[in-house]
C-alpha positions in Angstrom: 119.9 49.3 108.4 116.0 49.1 109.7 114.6 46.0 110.8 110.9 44.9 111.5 110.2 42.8 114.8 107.0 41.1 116.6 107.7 41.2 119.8 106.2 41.5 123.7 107.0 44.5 125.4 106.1 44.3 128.8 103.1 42.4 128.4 101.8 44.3 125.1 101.7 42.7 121.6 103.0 44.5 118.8 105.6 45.6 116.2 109.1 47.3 116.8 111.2 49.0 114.4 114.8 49.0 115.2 117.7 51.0 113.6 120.8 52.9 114.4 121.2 57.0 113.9 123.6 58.9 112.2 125.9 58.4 114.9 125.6 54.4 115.3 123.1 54.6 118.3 120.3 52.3 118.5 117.1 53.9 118.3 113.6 52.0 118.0 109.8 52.8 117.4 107.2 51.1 118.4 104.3 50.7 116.6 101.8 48.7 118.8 99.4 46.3 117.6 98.7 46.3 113.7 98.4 44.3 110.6 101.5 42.7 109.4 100.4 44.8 106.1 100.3 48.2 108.2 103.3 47.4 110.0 105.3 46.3 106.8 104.5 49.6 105.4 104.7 51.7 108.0 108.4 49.8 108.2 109.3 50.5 104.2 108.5 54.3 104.8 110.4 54.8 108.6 113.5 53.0 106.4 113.1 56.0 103.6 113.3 58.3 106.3 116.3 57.1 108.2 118.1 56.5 104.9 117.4 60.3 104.1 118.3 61.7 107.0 121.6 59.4 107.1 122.4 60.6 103.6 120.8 64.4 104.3 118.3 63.8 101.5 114.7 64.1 100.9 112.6 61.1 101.1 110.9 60.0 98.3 107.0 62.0 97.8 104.8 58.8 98.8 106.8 58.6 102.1 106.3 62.5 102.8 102.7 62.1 101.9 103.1 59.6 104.8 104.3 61.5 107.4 101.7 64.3 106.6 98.8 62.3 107.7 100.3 60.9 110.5 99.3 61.8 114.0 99.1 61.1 117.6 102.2 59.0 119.3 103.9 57.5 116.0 103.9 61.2 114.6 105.2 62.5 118.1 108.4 59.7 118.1 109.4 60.5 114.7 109.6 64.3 115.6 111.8 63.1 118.5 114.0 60.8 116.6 114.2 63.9 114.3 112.8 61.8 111.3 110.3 64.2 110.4 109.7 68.0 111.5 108.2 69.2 113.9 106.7 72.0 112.7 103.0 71.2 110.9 103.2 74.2 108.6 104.1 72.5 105.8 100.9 70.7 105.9 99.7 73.9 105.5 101.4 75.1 102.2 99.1 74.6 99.2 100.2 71.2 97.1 99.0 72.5 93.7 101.7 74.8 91.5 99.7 78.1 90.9 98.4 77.9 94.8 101.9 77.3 96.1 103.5 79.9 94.4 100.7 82.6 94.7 100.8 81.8 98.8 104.5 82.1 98.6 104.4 85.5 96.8 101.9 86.9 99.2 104.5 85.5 102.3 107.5 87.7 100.8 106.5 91.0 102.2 110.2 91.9 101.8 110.2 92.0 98.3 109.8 95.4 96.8 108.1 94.0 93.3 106.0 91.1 94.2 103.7 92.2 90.6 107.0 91.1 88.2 106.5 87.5 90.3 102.5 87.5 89.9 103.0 88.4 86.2 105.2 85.4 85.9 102.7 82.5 87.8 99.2 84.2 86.0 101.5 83.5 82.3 102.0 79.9 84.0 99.0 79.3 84.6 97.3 80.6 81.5 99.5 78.5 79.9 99.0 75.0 81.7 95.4 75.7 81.6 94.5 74.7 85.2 96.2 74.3 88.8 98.4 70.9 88.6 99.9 68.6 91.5 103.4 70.1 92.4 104.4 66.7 92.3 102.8 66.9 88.5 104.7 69.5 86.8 107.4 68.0 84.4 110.9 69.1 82.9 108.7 69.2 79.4 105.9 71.7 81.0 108.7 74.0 82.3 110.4 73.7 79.1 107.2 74.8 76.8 106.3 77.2 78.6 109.5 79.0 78.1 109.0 78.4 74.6 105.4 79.5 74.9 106.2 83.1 75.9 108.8 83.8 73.1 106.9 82.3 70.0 103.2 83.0 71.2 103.7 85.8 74.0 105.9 87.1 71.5 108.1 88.3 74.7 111.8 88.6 74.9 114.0 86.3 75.4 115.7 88.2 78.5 111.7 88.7 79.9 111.1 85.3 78.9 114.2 84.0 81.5 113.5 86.5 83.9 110.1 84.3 84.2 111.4 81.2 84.3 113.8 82.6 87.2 111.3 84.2 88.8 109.5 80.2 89.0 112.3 78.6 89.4 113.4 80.7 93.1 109.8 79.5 94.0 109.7 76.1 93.0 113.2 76.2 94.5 111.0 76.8 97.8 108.6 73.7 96.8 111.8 71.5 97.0 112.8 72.8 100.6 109.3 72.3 102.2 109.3 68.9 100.9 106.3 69.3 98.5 108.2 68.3 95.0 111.3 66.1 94.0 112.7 68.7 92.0 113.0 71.9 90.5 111.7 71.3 87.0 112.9 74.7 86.0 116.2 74.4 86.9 117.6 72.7 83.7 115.4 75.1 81.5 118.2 77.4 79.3 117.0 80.9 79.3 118.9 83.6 77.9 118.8 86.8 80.6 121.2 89.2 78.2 119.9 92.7 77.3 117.8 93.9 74.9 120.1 95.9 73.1 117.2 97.1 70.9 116.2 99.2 73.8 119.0 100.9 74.4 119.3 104.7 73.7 121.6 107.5 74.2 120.3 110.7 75.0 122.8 112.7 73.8 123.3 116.7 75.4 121.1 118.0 72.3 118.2 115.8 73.4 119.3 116.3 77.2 118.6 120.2 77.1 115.7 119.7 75.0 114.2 117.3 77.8 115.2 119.7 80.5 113.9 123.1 78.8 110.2 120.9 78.2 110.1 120.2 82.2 108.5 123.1 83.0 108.9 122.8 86.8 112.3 122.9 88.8 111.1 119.9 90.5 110.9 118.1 87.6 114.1 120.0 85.7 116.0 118.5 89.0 114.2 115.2 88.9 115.5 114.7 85.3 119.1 116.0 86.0 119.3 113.6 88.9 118.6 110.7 86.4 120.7 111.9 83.7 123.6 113.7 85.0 123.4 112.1 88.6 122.9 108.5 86.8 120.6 107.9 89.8 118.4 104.9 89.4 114.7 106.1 89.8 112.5 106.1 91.3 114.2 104.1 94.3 117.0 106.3 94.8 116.0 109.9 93.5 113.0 110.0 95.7 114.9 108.2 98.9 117.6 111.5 98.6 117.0 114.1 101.0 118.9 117.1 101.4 121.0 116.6 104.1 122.4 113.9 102.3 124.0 116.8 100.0 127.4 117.9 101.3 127.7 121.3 99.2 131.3 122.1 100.4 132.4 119.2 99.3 130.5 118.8 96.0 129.5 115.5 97.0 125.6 113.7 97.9 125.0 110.5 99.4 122.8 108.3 97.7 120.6 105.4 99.5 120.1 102.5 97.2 118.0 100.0 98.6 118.4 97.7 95.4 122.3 97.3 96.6 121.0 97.0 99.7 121.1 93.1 99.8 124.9 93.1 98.9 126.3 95.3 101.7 125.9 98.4 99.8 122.8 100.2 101.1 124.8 103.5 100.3 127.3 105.6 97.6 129.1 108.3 97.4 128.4 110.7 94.1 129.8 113.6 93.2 128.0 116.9 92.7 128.1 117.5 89.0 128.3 121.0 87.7 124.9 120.6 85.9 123.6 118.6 88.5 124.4 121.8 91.2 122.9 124.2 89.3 119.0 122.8 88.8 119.6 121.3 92.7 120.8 124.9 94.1 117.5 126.3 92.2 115.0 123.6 93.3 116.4 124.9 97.2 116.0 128.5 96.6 112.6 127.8 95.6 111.7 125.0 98.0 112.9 127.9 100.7 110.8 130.6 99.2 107.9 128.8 99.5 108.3 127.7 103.4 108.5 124.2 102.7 109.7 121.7 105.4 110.0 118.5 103.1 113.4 116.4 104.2 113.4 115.5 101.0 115.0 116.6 97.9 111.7 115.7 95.5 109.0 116.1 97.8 105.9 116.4 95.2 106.3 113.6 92.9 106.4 110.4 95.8 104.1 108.3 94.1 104.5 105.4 91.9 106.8 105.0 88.9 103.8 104.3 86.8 103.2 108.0 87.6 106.2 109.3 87.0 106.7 107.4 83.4 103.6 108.7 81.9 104.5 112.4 83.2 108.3 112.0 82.0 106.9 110.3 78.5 104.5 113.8 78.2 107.6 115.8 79.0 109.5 113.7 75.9 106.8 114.3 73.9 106.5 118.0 74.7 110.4 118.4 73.9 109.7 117.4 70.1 111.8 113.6 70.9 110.5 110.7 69.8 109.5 108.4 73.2 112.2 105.7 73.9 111.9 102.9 75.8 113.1 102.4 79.6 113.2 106.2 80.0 114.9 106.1 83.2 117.3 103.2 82.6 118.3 105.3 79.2 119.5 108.1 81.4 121.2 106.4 83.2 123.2 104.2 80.9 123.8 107.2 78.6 125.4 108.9 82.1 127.4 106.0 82.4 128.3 106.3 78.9 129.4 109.2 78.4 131.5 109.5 81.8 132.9 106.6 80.2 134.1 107.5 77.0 135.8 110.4 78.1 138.9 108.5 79.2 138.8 111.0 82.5 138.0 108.3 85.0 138.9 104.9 86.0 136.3 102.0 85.5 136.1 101.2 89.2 135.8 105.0 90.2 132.8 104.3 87.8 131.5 101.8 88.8 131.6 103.1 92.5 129.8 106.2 91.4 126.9 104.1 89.5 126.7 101.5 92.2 127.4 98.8 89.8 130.2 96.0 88.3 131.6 96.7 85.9 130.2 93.9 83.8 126.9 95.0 84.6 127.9 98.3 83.3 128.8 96.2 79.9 126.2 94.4 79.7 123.3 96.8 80.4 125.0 100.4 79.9 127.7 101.0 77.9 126.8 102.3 74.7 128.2 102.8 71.2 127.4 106.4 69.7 127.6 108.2 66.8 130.7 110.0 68.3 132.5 107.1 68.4 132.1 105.9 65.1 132.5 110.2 64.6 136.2 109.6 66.2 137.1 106.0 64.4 136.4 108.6 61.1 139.1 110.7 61.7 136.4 113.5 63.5 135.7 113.8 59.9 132.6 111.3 59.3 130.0 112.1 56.6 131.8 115.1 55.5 130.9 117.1 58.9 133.7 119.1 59.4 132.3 120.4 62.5 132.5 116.8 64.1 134.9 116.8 67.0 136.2 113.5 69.4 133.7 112.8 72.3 131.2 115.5 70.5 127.5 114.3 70.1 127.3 113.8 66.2 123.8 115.7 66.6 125.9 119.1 66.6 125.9 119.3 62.8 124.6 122.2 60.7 121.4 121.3 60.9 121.1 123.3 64.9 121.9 126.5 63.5 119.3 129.2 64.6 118.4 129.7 60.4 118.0 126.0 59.8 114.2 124.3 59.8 114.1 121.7 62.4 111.3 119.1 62.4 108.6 118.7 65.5 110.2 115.2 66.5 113.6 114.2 67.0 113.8 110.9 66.3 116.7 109.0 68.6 118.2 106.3 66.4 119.3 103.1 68.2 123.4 104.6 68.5 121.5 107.6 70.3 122.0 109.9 67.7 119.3 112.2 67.5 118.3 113.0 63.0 117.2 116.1 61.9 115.3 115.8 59.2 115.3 119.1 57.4 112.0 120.7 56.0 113.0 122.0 53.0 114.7 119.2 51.1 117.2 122.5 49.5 118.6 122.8 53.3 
């Protein structure tokens, strides 16, 4: 416990603070000549400081205000006794909400999507109207806000949390550099499951349609990659090179920098039939045409943004109605369909996919119109043509002499209906 003393040191006048360290040792501070005011206060915020470092907590805010505008030899004894840091860069830091978290987005240069985290502070701020004190922002604010997004926004509840996360990692930050008692987000319950709205299955029917309406081999391989690869794109189809394509072996590596973090920079995948066949092509004409590129998609490098609207022409050009997440939907209807053919084990899987296997529940796996086809008997609707682990697209209604419509609509259990012309058909 601190105590407060007037005493002569050597011939000077003045105020000492004595107090024993973590480890029972005494330690004092002198504080020189003062007020008894100055030095009473100057007493009540050391004590906050030992007592927080004793207990390894944070000192209240008025005593870190405190220590922030201290300087000169009081400032330099505190850094020695370890009572405050040394460094002065959280000085630095903006104190206001909005500021903080805009400086500390624009400091994480490792992350790979810093425009998901600006999207989350500019809905923040739009909502509290104005830059606030870290120090200002309440439980309550956090709270609304969530509500905010979901019942004005109109957003999703999994969007919705993936804001409030996105504040919370940053206020998280606030709370380590001393700027804010607590994470106000923290206790806010968000709902991160996934938008099984979105989900479609893109069945082999729509699959060949898509493929057939690429045009290029570039993109024809791009698109197998995606959805007979299950590679995530654009991180890992345009990171694949073709050395990484071991043809004896029908096998590829694939560099994943999302899995990156965990350990797993890398998979293994194997070299899928349908998959060879448009990646064999794309060489033969990648080596007619004397180019050097290492990699395997050496045209389309740019954004996704780019890539989504070209894919989204390509779906439209195929006669499919556009469904949302077009990459993610090839993926998960990969995943899928490996799946339901009973051929392979979940973690053989889950390895191939570089995911968990509750992942792959909670954002891949699918229910389709073959397996409501196969709970039928194979006989569902009357199709006798219906067959287990068939697409329940195969009907009559592909037959060369049948009318088909100009769009293919994809129903949410990815079944792709044919609406006849001729109502006789």
């Amino acid at each position: 416990m601190a105590s407060l003393h007037k005493e002569n040191d050597r011939g000077r006048k003045g105020w000492r603070i004595r107090y024993r360290d973590v480890n029972k040792r005494p330690k004092s501070i002198w504080l020189g000549q003062c007020s008894k005011k100055s030095a009473n206060d100057a007493f009540r915020h050391i004590s906050e400081l030992v007592d927080a470092r004793a207990n390894h907590g944070r000192p209240d805010n008025a005593t870190v205000k405190w220590a922030e505008k201290l300087d000169g030899k009081l400032r330099d004894r505190l850094e020695a006794l370890d009572l405050i840091e040394v460094s002065t860069a959280i000085q630095e830091l903006p104190k206001t909400v909005i500021a903080y978290m805009r400086a500390y987005i624009k400091s994480r240069t490792d992350w790979k999507k810093p425009e998901n985290y600006k999207q989350a502070v500019d809905k923040l701020e739009t909502h509290l109207g104005k830059d606030i004190p870290l120090t200002s922002l309440t439980k309550g604010d956090a709270d609304r806000w969530h509500r905010w997004m979901i019942d004005t926004l109109k957003l999703s509840t999994n969007t919705a949390g993936q804001n409030v996360k996105r504040c919370r990692q940053m206020m998280r930050q606030a709370v380590a550099d001393r700027l804010a008692d607590e994470n106000v987000f923290s206790e806010v319950k968000i709902d991160l499951r996934s938008d099984q709205s979105k989900n479609r299955f893109i069945d082999d029917v729509a699959a060949e349609a898509i493929l057939e309406a690429c045009g290029g081999q570039e993109w024809r391989t791009l698109f197998a990659l995606c959805r007979f690869g299950g590679l995530r794109c654009p991180s890992e189809v345009l990171r694949l090179k073709w050395t990484d394509i071991v043809w004896d072996r029908d096998r590829f590596r694939v560099t994943s920098p999302k899995t990156a973090r965990y350990g797993k920079g890398e998979r293994v995948v194997p070299l899928f039939p349908e998959l060879r066949i448009e990646l064999e092509a794309l060489l033969e004409l990648q080596q007619s045409r004397g180019d050097s590129t290492p990699y395997v998609i050496g045209t389309f490098r740019d954004t996704e943004t780019n890539l989504r609207k070209r894919f989204a022409k390509i779906v439209e050009n195929a006669g499919i109605e556009a469904f949302p997440k077009p990459f993610m939907a090839l993926r998960a209807s990969r995943r899928t369909e490996l799946e339901r053919t009973g051929r392979f084990p979940n973690h053989v899987l889950n390895d191939w996919f570089g995911h968990s296997g509750a992942v792959a529940e909670t954002h891949y796996l699918q229910t389709t119109e073959a397996d409501f086809t196969e709970a039928a008997g194979g006989n569902a609707g009357g199709n006798k043509h219906a067959k287990t682990g068939e697409s329940a697209s195969k009907d009559d209604s592909l037959k060369p002499n049948k009318k088909r419509p100009k769009t293919l609509a994809l129903s949410s259990f990815g079944r792709i209906e044919y609406t006849p012309e001729d109502s006789n058909l």
